[in-house]
Backbone as CSV, one residue per row, in Angstrom:
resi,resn,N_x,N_y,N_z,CA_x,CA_y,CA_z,C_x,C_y,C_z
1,UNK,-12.216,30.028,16.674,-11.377,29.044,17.357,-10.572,28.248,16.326
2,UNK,-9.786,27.828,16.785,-8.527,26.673,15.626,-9.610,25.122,15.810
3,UNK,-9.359,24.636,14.825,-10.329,23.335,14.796,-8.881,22.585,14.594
4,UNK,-8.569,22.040,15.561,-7.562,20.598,15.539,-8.096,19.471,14.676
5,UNK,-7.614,18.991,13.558,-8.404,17.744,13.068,-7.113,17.013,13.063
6,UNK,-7.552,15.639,13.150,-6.781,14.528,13.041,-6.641,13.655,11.510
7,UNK,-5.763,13.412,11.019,-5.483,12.701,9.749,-5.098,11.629,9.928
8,UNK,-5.736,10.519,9.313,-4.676,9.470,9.295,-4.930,8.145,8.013
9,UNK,-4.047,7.599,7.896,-4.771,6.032,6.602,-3.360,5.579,6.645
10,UNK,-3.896,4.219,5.796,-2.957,3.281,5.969,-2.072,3.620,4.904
11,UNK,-0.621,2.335,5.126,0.377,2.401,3.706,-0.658,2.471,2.623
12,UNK,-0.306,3.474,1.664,-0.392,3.200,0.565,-1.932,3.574,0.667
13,UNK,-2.172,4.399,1.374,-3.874,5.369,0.887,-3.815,6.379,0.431
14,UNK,-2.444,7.401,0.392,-2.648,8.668,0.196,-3.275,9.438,0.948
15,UNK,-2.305,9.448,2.135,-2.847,10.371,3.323,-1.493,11.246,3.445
16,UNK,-0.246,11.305,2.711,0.359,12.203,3.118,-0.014,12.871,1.884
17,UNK,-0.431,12.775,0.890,-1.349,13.586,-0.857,-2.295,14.578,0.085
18,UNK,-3.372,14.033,0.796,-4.095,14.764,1.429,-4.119,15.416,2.478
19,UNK,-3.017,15.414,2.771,-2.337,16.102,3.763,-1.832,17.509,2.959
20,UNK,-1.001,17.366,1.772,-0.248,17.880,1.100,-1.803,19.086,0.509
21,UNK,-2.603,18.532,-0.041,-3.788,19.219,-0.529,-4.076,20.064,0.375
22,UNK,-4.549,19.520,1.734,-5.213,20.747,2.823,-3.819,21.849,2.861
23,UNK,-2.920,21.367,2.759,-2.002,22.628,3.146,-1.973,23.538,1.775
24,UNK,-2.547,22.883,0.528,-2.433,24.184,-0.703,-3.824,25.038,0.008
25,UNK,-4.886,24.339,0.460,-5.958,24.739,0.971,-6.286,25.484,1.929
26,UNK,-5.010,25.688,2.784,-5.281,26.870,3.515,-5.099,26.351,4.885
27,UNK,-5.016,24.813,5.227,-4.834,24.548,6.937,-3.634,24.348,7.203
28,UNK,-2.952,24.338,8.507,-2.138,24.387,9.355,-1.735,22.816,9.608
29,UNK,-1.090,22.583,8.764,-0.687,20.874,8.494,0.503,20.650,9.530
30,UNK,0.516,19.712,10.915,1.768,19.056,11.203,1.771,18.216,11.439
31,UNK,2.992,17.341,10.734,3.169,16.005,10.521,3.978,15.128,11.839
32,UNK,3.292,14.707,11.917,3.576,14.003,13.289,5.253,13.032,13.136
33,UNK,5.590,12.110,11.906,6.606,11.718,11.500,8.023,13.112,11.752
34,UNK,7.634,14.273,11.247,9.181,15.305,11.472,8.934,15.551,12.783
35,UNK,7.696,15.859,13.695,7.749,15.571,15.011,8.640,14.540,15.507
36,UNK,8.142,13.797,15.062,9.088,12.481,15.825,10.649,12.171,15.695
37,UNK,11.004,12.963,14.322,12.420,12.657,13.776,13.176,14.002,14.866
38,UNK,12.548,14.881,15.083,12.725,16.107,15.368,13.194,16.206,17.220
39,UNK,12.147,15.003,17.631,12.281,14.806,18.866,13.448,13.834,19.673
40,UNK,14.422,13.073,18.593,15.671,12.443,18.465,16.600,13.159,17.685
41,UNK,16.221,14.125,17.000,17.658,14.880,16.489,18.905,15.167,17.542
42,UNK,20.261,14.762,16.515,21.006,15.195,17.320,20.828,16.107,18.735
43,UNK,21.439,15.975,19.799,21.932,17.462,20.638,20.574,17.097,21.572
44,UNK,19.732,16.391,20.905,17.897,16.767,22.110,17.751,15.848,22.666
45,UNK,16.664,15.888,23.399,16.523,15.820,25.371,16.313,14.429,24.672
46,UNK,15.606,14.251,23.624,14.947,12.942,23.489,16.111,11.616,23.256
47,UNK,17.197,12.050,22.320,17.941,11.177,21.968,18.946,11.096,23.142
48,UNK,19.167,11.798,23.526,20.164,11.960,25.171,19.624,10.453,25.972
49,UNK,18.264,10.795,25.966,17.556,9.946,27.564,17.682,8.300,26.454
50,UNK,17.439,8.437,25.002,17.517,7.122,24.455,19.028,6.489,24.752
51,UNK,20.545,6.699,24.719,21.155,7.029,24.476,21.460,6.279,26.267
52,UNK,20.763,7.201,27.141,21.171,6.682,28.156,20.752,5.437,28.375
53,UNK,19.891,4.992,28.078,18.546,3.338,27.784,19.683,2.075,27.281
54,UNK,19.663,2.806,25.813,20.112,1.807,24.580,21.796,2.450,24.130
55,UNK,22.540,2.544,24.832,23.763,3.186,24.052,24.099,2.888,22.906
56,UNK,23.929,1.760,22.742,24.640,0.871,21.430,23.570,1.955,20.115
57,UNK,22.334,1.961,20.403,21.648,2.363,19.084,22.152,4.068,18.757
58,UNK,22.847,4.693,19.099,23.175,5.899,19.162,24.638,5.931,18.779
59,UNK,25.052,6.541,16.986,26.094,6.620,16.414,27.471,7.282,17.479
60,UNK,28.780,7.124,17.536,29.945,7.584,17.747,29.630,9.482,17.109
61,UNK,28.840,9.525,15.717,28.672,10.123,15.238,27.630,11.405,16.214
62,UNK,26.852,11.074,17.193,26.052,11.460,17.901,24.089,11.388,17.266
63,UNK,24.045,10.484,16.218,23.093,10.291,15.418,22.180,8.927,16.044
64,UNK,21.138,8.785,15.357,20.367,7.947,16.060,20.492,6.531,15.265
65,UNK,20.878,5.460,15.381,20.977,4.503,14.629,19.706,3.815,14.319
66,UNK,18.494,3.989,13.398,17.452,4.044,13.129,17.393,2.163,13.109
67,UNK,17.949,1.478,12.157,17.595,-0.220,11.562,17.874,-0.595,13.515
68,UNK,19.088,-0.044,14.099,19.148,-1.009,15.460,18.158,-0.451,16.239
69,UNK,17.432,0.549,16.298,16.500,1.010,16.998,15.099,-0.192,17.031
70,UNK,15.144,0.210,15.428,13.897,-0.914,14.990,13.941,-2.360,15.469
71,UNK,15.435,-2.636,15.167,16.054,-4.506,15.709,15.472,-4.443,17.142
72,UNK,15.708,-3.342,17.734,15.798,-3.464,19.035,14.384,-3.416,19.784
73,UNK,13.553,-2.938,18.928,11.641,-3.332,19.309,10.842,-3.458,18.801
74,UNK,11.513,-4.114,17.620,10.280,-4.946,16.543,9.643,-6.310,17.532
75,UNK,10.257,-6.983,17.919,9.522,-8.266,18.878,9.751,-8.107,20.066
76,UNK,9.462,-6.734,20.751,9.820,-6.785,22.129,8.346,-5.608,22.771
77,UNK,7.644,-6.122,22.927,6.994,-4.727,23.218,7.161,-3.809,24.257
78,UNK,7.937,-4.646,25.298,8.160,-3.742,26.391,9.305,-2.473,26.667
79,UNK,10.564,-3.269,25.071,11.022,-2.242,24.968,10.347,-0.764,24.238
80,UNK,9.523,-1.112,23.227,8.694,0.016,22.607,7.983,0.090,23.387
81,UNK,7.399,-0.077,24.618,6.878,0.692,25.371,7.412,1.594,26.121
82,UNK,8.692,1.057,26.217,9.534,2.392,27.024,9.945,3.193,25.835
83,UNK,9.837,2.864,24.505,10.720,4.232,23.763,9.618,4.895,23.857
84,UNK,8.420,4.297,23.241,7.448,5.366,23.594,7.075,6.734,24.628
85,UNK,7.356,5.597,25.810,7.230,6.229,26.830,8.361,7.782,26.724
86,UNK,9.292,7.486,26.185,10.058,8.758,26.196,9.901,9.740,24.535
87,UNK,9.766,9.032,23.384,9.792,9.909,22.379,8.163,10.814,22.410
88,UNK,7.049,9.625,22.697,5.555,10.427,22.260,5.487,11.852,23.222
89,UNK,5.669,12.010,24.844,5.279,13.188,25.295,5.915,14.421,24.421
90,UNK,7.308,13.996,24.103,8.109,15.252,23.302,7.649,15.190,22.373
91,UNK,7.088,14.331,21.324,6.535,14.870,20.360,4.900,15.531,20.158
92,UNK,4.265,15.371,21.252,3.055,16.423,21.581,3.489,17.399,21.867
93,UNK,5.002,18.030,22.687,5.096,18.759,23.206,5.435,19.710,22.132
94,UNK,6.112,19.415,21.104,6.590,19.483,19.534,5.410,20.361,18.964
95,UNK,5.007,19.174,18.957,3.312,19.191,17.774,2.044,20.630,18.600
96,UNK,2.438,20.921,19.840,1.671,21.567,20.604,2.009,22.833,20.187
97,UNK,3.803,23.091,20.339,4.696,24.339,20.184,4.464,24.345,18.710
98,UNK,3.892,23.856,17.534,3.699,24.453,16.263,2.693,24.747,16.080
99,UNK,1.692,23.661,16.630,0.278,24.078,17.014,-0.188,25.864,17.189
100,UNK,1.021,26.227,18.110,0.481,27.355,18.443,0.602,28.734,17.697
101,UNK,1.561,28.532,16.844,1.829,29.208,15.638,0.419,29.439,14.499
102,UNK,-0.492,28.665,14.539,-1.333,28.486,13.380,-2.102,29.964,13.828
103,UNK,-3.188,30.518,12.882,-3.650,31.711,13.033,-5.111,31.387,13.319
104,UNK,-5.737,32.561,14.234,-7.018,31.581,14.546,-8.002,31.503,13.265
105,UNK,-9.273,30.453,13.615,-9.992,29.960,13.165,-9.411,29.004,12.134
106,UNK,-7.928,28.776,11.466,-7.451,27.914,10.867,-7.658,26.551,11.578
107,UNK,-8.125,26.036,10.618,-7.501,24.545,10.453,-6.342,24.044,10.811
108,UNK,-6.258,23.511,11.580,-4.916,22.534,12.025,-4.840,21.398,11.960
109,UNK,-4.420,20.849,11.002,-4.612,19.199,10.557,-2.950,18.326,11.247
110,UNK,-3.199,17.367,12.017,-2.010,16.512,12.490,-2.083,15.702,11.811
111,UNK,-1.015,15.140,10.837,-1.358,13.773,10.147,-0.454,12.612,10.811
112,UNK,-1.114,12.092,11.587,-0.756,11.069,12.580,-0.997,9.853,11.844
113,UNK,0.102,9.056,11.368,-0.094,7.424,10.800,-0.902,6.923,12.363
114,UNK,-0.460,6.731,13.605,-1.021,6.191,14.382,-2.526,7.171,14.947
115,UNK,-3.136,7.459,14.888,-4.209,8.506,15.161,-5.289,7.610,16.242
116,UNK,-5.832,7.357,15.691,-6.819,6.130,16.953,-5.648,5.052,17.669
117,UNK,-5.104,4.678,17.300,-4.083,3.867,18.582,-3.681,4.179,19.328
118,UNK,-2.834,5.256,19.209,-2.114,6.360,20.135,-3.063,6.921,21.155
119,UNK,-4.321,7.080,20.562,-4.842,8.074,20.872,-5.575,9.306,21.006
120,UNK,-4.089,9.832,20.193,-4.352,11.350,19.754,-5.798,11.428,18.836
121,UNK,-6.481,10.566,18.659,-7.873,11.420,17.683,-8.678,11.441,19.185
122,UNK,-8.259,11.170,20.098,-9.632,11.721,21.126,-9.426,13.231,21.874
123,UNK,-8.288,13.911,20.552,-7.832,15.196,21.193,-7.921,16.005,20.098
124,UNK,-8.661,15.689,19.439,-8.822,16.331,18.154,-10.367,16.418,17.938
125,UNK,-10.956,17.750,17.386,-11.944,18.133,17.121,-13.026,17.283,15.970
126,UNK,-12.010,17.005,15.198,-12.606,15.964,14.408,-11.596,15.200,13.788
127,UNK,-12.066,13.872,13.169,-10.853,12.904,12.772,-11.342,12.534,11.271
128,UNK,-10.096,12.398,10.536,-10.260,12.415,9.323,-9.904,11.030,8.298
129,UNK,-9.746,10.200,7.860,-9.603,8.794,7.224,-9.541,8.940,6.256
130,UNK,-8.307,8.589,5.515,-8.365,8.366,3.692,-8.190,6.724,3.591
131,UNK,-8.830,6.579,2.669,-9.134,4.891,2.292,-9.006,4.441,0.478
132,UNK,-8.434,3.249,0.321,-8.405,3.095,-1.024,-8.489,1.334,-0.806
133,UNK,-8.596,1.086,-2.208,-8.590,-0.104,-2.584,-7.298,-1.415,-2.273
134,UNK,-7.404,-2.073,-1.012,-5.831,-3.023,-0.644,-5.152,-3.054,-2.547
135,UNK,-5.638,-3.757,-2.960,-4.878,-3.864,-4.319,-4.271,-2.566,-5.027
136,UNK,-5.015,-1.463,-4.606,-4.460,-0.425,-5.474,-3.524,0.430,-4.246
137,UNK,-3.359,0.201,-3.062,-2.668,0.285,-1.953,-1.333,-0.458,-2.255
138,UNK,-1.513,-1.927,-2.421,-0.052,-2.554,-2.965,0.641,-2.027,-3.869
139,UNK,-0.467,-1.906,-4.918,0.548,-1.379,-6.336,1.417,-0.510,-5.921
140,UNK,0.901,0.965,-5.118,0.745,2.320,-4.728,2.396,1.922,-4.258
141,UNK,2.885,1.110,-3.141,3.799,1.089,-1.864,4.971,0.606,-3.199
142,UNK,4.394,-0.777,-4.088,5.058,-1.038,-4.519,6.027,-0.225,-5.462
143,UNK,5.326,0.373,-5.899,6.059,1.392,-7.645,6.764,2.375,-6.718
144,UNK,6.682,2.678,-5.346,7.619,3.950,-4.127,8.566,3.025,-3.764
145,UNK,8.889,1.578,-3.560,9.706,1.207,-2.617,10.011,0.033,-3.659
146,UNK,11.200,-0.515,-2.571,11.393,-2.560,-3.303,11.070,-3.173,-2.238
147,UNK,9.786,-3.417,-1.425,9.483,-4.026,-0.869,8.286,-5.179,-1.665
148,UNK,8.668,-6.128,-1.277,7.706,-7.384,-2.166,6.581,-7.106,-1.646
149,UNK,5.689,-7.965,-2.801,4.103,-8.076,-1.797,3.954,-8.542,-1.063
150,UNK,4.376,-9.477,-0.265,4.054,-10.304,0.708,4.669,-9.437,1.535
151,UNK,5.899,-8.423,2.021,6.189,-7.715,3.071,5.237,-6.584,3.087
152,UNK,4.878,-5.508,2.118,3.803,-5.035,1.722,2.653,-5.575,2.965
153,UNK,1.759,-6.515,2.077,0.945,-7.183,2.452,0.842,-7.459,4.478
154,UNK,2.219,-7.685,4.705,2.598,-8.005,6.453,2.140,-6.252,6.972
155,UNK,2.601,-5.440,6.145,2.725,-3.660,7.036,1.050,-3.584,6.651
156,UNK,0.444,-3.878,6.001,-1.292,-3.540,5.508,-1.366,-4.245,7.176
157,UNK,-1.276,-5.565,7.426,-2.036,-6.195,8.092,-1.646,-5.693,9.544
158,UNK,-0.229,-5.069,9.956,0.065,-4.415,10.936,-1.024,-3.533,11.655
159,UNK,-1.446,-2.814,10.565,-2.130,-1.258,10.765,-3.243,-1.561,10.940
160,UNK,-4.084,-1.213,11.563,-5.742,-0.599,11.825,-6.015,-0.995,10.675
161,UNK,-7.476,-2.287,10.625,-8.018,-2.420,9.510,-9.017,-1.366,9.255
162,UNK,-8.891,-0.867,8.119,-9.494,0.500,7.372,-10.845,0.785,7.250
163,UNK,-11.634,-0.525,8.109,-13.421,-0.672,8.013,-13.484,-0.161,9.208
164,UNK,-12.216,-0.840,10.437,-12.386,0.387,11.378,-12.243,1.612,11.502
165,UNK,-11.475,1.971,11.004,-10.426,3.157,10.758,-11.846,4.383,10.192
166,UNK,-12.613,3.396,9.278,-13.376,4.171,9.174,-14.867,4.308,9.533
167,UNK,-15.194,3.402,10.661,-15.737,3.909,11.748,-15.937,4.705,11.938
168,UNK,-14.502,5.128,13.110,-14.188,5.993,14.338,-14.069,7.157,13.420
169,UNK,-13.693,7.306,12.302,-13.515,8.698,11.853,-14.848,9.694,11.423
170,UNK,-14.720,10.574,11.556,-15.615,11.795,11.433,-16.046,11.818,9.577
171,UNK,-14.673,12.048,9.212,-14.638,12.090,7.738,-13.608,10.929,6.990
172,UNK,-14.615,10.457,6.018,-13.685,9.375,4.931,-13.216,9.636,3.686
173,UNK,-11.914,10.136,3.267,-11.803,10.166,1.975,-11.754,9.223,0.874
174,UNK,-12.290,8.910,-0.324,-11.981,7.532,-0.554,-11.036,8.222,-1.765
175,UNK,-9.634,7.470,-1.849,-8.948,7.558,-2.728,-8.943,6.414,-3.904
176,UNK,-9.742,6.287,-4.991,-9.685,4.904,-5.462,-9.802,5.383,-6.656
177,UNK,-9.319,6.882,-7.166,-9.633,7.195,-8.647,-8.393,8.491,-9.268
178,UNK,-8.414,8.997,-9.484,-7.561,10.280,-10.022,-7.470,11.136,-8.914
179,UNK,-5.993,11.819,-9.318,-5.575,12.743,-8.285,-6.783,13.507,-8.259
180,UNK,-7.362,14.432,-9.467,-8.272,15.205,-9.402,-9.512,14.971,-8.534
181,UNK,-10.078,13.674,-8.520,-11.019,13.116,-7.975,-10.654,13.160,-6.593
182,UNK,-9.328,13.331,-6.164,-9.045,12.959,-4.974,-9.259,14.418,-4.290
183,UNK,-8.638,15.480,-4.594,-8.422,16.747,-4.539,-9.981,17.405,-4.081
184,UNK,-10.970,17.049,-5.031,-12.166,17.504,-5.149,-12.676,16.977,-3.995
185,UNK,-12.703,15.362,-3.363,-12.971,14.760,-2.265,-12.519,15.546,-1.083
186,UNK,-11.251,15.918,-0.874,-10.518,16.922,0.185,-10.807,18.064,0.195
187,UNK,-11.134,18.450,-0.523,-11.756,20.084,-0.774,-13.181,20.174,-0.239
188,UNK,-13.814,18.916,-0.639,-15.317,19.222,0.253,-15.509,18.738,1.803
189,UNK,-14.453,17.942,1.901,-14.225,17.834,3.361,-13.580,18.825,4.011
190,UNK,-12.594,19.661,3.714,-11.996,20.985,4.206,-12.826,21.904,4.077
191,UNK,-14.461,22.352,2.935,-14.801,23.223,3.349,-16.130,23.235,4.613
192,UNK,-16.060,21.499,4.541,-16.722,21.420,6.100,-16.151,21.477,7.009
193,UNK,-14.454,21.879,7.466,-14.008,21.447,8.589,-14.136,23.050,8.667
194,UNK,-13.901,24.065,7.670,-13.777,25.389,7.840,-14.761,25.756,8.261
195,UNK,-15.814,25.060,8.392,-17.325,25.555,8.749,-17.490,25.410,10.210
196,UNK,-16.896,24.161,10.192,-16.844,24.153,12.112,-15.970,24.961,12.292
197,UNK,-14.359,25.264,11.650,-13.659,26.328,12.646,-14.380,27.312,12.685
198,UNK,-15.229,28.176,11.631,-15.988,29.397,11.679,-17.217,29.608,12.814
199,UNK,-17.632,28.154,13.159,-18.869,27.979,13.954,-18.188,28.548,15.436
């Protein structure tokens, strides 16, 4: 059988690294983010129905105007409840149609930033958590982006605190040392997930 696992961690844990690892490793990695970009690309059903909603956020160009999207339901939840309401089914529907491509008994890893919020880990065979140190999380966002610490610091506190996060999850990676160290951590968790797909 395909073992669906769920991925997920906060800014700045190195969950798209371990994402990147299982796929040298042999599983069926899809990223829920090109899902989502994929499900507003030009020409599709998704950006059409946005388009009909929000005209203004949708370029002359026929493109999706991403910063007014955001303006438009950063403090509103009811509008992100309706984008939701229209981008998430297409992007399962997405994530389902690649899904089905994988070969059996593979591994199929979704790396979902939202994974327990959404949902989606109660549709997944097992759920997976990478975790690191907040301080070495800041550094991490910081030396990738020019976002200060204190905005930094606001997107940490956004997200699922990571004591829950790692709870609910099946498996915890802890990222708090060398790539190598990290690699070796993912590798013994992938050759347990291969054990359940084999089971």
């Amino acid at each position: 059988m395909k073992l669906r696992v769920g991925l997920t961690g906060g800014i700045g844990a190195g969950k798209s690294e371990v994402a990147r690892i299982f796929g040298e490793l042999g599983a069926f990695v899809i990223d829920a983010d090109e899902m989502a970009r994929l499900a507003v690309a030009p020409g599709s059903a998704g950006l059409q129905q946005i388009r009909e909603r929000w005209p203004h956020v949708v370029g002359e160009d026929g493109t999706l105007d991403r910063p007014a999207l955001a303006a438009l339901t950063f403090d509103d939840a009811a509008t992100r409840a309706a984008l939701d309401a229209i981008v998430h089914p297409l992007v399962r529907k997405l994530a389902a149609e690649r899904e089905a491509q994988a070969k059996p008994r593979q591994v199929v890893v979704h790396d979902v930033p939202l994974l327990f919020e959404s949902g989606f880990a109660d549709r997944c065979d097992a759920n997976v958590v990478v975790v690191a140190p907040a301080e070495v999380r800041i550094e991490r966002v910081g030396a990738r982006s020019n976002l200060s610490r204190a905005k930094i610091e606001r997107r940490m506190a956004a997200q699922m605190d990571p004591e829950e996060a790692r709870r609910r999850a099946d498996y915890v990676i802890e990222n708090d040392g060398s790539l190598e160290r990290l690699r070796e951590r993912t590798r013994t968790v992938y050759d347990a997930l291969r054990k359940r797909a084999a089971g």
